[in-house]
C-alpha positions in Angstrom: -66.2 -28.5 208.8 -66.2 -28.5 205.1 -62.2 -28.6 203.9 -61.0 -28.7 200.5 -58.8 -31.4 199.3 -55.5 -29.6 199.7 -56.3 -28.2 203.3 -54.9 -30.0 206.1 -56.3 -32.5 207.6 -56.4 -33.9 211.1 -56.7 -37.5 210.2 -53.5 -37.2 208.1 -51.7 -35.2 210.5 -48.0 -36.3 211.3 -48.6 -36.5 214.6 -46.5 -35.8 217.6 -43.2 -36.3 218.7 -44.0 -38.3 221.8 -46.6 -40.6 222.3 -49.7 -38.7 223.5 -53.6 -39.6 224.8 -56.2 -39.4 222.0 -59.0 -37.1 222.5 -62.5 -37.8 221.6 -63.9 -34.1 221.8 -61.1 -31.8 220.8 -59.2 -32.8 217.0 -55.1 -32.8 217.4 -55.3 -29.0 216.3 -57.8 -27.6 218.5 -55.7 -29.4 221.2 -52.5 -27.5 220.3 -54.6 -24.5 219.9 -56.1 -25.1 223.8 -52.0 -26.2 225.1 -50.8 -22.6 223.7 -53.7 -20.5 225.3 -52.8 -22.3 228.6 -49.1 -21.9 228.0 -47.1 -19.1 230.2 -45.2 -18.5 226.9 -48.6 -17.1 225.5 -49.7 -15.2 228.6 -46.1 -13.1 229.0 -47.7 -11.5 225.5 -49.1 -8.8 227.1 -46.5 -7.4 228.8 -44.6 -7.8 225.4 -44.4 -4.4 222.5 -46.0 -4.7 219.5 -45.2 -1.1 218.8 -45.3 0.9 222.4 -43.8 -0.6 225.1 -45.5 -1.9 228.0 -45.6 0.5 229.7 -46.9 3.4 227.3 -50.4 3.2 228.4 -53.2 4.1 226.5 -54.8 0.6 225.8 -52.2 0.6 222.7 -52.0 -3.5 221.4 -49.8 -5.5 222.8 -47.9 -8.5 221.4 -50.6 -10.9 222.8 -53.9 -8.1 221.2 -51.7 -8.3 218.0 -51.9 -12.1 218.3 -55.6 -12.5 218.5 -56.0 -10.2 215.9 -54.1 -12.4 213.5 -55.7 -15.3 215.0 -59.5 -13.5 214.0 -58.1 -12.9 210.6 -56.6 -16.0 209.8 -60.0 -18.2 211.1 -62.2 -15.7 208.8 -59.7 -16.6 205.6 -59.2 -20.1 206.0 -63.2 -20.3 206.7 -63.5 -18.8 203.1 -60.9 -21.0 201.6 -62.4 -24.2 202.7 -58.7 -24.5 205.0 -58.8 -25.7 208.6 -60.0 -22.6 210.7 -58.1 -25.0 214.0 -55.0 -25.6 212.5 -54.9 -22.2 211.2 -55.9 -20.7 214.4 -53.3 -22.4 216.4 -50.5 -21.5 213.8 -51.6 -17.4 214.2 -51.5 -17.9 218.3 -48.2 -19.4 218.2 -46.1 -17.1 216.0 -45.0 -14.6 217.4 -44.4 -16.2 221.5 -41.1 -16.5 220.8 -40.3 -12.8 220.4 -37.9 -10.7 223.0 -39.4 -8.2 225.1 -39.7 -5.0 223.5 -40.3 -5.9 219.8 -38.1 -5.9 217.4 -36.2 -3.4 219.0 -35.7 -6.2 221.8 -35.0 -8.5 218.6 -32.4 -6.3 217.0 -30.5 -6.0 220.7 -30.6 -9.6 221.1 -29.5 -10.1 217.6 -26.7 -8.1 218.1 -25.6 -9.4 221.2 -26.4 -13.1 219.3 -24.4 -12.1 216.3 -20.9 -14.4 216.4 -23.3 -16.8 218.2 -25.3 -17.5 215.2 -27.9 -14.6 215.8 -31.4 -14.6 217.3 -34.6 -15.8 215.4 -38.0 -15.3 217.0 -39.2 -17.9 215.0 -36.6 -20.6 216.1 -37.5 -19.1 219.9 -41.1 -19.7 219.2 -40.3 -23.6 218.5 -37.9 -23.9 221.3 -41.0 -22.7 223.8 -43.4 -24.9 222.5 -41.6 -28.2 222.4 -38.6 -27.7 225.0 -39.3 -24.5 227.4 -42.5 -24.9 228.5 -42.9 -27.5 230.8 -46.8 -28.7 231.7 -46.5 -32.8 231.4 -44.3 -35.3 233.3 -44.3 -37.9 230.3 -42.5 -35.3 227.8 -41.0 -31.8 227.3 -42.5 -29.1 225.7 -45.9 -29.1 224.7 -45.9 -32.0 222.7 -47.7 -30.2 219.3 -48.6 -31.5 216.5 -45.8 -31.8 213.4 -48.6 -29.2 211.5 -48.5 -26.5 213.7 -44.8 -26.5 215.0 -44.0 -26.4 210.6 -46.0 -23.6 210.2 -44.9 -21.5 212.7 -41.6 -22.1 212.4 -41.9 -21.7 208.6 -45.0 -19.8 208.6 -42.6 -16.9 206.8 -41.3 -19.2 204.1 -38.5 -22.2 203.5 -35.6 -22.0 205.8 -33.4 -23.3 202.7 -30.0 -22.7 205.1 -30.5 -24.3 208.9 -27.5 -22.6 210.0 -28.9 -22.6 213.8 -27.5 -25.6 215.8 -30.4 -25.8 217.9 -33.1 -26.1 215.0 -30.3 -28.4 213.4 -30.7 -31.1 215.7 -34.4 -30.7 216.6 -35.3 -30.8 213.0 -33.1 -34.6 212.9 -35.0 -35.4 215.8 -38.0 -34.3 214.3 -37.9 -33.5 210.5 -39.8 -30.1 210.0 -39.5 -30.1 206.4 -37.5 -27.3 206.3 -36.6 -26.8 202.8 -40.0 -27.0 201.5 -43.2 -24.4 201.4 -45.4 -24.5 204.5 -49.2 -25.4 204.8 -51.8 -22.9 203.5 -52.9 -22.3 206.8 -49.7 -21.5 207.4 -49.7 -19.2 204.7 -53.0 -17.7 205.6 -51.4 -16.9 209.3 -48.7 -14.9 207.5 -50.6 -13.0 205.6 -53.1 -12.3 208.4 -50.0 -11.0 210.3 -49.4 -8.4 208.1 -53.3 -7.7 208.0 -53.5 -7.0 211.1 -50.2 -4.9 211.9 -50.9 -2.9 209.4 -54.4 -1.9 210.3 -54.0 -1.7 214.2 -50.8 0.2 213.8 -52.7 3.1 211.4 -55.2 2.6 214.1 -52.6 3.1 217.3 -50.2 5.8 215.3 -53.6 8.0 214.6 -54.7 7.5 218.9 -51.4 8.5 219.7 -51.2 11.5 218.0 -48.5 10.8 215.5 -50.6 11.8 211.4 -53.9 13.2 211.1 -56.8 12.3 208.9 -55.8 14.4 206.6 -52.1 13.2 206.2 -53.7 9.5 205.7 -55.8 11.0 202.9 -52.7 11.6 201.1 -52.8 7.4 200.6 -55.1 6.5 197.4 -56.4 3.6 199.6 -57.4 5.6 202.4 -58.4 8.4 200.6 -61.1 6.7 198.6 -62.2 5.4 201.7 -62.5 8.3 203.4 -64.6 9.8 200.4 -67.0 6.3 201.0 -67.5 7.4 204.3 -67.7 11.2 204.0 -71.4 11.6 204.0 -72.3 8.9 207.0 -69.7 9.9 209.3 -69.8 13.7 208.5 -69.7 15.5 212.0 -68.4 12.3 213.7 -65.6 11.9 216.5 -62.5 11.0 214.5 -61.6 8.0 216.4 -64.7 6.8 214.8 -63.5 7.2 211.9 -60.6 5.6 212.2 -62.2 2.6 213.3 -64.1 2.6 210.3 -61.4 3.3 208.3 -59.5 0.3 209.3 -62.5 -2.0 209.0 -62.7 -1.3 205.7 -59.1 -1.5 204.9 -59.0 -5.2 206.5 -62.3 -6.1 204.5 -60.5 -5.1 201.2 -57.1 -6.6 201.7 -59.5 -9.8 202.9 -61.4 -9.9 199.9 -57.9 -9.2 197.6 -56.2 -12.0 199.6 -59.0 -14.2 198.6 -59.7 -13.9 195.5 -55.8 -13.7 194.2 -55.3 -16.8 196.7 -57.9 -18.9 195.1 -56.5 -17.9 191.4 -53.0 -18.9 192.3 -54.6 -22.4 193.5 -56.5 -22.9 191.0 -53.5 -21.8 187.9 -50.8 -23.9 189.7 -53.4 -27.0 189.5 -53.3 -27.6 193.3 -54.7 -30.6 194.6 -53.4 -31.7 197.8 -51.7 -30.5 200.6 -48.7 -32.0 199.4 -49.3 -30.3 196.3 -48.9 -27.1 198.6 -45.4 -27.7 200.0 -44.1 -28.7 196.3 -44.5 -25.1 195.2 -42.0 -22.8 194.4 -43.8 -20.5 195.9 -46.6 -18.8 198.2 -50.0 -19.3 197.1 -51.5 -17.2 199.5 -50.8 -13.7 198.6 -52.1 -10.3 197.7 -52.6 -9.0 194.2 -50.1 -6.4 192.9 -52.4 -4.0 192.8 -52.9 -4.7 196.3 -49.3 -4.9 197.2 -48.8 -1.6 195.7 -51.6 -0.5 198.1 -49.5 -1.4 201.2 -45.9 -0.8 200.0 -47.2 3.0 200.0 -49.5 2.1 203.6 -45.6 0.8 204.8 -43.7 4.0 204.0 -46.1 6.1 205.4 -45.7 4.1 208.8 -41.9 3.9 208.6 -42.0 8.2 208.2 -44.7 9.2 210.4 -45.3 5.9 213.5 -42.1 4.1 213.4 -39.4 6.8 213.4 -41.5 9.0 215.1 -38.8 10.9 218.2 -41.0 8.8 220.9 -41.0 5.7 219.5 -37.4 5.8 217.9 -35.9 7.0 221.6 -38.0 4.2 223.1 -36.5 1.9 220.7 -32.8 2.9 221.4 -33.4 2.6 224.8 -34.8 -1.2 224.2 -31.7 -2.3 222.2 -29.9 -1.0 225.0 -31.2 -2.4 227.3 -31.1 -5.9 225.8 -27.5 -5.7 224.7 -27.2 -4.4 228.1 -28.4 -7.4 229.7 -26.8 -9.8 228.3 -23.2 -8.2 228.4 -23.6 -8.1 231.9 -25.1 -12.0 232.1 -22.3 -13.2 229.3 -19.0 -11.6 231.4 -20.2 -12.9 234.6 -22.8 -15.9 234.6 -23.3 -15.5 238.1 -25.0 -12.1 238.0 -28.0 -14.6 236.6 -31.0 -15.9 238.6 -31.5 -19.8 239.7 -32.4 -21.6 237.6 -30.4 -20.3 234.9 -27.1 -19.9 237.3 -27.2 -23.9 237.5 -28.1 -24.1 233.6 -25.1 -21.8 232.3 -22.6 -23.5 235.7 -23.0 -26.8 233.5 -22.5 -25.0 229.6 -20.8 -27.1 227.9 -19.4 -24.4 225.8 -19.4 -20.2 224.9 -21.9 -20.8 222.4 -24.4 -23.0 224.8 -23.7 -20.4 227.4 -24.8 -17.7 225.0 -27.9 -19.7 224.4 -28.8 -19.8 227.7 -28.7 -16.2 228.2 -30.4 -15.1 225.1 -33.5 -17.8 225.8 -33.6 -15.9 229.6 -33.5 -12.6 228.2 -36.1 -13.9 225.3 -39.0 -15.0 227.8 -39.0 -11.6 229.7 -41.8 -9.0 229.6 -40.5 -5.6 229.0 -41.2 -4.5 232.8 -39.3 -7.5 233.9 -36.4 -6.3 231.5 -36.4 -2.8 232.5 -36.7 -4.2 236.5 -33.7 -6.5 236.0 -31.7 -4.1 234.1 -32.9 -1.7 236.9 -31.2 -4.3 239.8 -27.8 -4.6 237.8 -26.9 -1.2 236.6 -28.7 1.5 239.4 -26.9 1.6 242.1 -29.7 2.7 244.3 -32.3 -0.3 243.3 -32.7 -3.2 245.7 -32.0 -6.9 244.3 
């Protein structure tokens, strides 16, 4: 693997927190990559919303199909880039397995329900699973990452200037993170894959489900010129093929823009190392503003015609609901909750650690096992 000087490097990595084996196949981040495939975490996923809920049907993605897809689009950049594709990869698997069930709709609920507690933060859940809630070894807790990929997941969206989160407060003196300063590139390069591929699968899931025509996405300059591309080869085709090839194209030229504006803002800002990277002031992986313009308009046409679309709006309500629901319930009476939480929360040191407790539960549920438990509490007429 050819890497540029400021990618990062295995050989420099910080390593991990405890003392682990050395492995003479697998480099430290193909290792982390490998521990989060395996992890429970990362296989609850796909019974998590990206956009539908679980239960929707229809093959729509999933949170653990969105994952992948960000995990695809982050190897191809950092490939291009001369960035590690491993540590890049691991990064894009790893970012979203600490979200609630239900999407952000879950994430709002639980935010609300969080609020005088501090609030919730996927990204603080997704380093709680990987180096405290999942439990594999017998020498340490966690999975035992290295210090690369737990920064740039947990900062994979930017500094966190303000660690307000008791939790993250103490790991991060336990194990500095770096907080305060700009993540990896690979890190970078996960983020922006993120939005890659939400943007692209959800045109591609909002247009299967019914929700805008072909015609309404011509009304977008991108789309439309693409569709004008592709008139004369897909002329009499099925339209779900031409969606497909629609949103292949739209990921090729957001890829390219990524790129090239990427490897200007590297090259203007005189960055060396990957030091160098976490000195900035600012991302260096980014879109160009033509680009950005691109998607601001590909944003509002989601947000008017997929995301506050009656189904998906009623579906959300009902989320939040359920959620806050939840943990009302678990919060007034601790021993509504299973064992082994009952014993957790029976020894909370506090409101606020009690709070935690319920909020990580409620976090690591599918949406079926949220709907199931809400089921057993509030219906009257459901077995527990």
């Amino acid at each position: 693997m050819v890497l540029a000087t400021y990618a990062s490097r295995p050989e420099a990595s910080r390593g991990r927190l405890y003392p682990d084996f050395a492995n003479i196949i697998r480099s430290p981040f193909q290792r982390d990559r490998d521990r989060l495939i395996h992890s429970a975490a990362f296989r609850k996923l796909d019974g998590k919303t990206q956009v539908f809920a679980y239960h929707e049907g229809k093959n729509y993605r999933t949170r653990l199909t969105h994952s992948i897809e960000v995990a695809q689009i982050t190897r191809t950049i950092c490939k291009s880039l001369e960035l590690n594709e491993e540590l890049g990869e691991a990064i894009a698997l790893a970012h979203d397995l600490g979200h609630a069930p239900f999407g952000h709709a879950g994430e709002r609920g639980l935010n609300n329900a969080m609020k005088k507690f501090g609030g919730f933060d996927h990204n603080i859940n997704s380093l709680k699973i990987m180096t405290v809630l999942e439990t594999h070894y017998p020498e340490f807790p966690g999975l035992n990452l290295s210090w690369e990929t737990l920064e740039g997941t947990v900062k994979h969206n930017g500094p966190i200037k303000k660690v307000s989160n008791r939790w993250l407060k103490s790991f991060n003196k336990q194990f500095d993170l770096d907080l305060a300063n700009y993540p990896s590139l690979e890190a970078q390069v996960a983020a922006i894959a993120d939005d890659i591929a939400y943007l692209n699968h959800d045109i591609d899931d909002g247009f299967r489900a019914g929700f805008f025509s072909l015609e309404q996405l011509r009304e977008l300059p991108f789309i439309g010129k693409i569709l004008d591309e592709l008139a004369e080869k897909y002329q009499g085709k099925d339209n779900n093929i031409k969606i497909y090839a629609i949103t292949r194209s739209m990921i090729a030229s957001m890829i390219f823009d990524a790129l090239e504006n990427s490897r200007n803002s590297i090259r203007a800002l005189g960055v060396k190392t990957a030091e160098d990277v976490r000195r900035q002031k600012q991302f260096l992986i980014g879109f160009s503003s033509s680009m950005q313009k691109q998607i601001s308009m590909l944003r509002r046409f989601l947000k008017e015609y997929f995301y506050t679309n009656t189904s998906v709006a009623r579906m959300d309500m009902k989320s939040t609901k359920i959620v806050e629901g939840l943990f009302n319930a678990f919060y007034e009476d601790w021993h509504l909750l299973p064992s082994p939480e009952r014993q957790f929360a029976k020894s909370a040191a506090d409101e606020k650690a009690l709070a935690d407790i319920i909020c990580t539960y409620i976090a690591g549920m599918t949406d079926m096992g949220a709907i199931e438990e809400h089921q057993k509490l509030f219906d009257i007429k459901t077995r527990f």
